[in-house]
C-alpha positions as CSV (number, residue, x, y, z in Angstrom):
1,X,63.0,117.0,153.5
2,X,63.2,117.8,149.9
3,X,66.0,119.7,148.3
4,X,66.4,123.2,147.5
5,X,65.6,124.2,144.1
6,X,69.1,125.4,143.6
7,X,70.7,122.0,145.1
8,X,69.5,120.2,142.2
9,X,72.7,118.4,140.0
10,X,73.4,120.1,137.0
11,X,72.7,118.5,133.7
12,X,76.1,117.7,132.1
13,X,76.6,118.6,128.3
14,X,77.7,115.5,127.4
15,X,75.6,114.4,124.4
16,X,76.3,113.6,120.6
17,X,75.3,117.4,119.6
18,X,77.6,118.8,122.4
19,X,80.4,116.7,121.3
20,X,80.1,117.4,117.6
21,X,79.4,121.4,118.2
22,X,82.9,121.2,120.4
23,X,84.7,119.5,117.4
24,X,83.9,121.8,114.8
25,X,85.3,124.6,117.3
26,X,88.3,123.3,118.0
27,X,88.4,122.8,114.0
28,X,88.0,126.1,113.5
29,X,91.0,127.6,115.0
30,X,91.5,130.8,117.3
31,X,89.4,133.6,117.3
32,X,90.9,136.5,115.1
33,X,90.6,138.3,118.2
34,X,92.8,136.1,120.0
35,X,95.4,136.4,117.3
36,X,95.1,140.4,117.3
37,X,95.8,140.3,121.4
38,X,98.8,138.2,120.8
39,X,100.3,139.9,118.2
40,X,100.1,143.2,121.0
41,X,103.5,144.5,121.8
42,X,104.2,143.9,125.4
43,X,107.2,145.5,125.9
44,X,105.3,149.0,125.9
45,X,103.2,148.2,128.5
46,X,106.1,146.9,130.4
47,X,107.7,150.2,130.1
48,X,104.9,152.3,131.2
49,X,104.4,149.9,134.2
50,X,107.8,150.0,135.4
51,X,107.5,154.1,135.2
52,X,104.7,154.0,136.9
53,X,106.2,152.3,139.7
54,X,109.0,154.5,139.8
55,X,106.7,157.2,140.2
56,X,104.9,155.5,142.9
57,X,108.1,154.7,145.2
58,X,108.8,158.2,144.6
59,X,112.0,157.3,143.0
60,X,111.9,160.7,140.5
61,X,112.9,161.1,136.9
């Protein structure tokens, strides 16, 4: 009985142009996206989630 279509091993991305594409990535650093997300103040968020959850458990203000 033959395999399913989908059963079929994937081919792995392991050749020269794979490698060398990955390399220059990693060269180029993080995305400036990545560096606006970190520099994000958490603390608010906190906050507003702990408020929330006061809310929720009916605690009052």
């Amino acid at each position: 009985m033959a395999r399913h279509i989908i059963d079929q091993p994937r081919p792995k991305a392991e050749g020269a142009r794979v490698k060398r594409f990955l390399d220059l990535q990693r060269r180029e650093g993080v995305h400036p996206a990545i560096k606006e997300l970190s520099k994000r103040d958490r603390g608010a968020s906190r906050t507003k989630v702990t408020q929330f959850l006061r809310i929720e458990r009916s605690e009052g203000s």
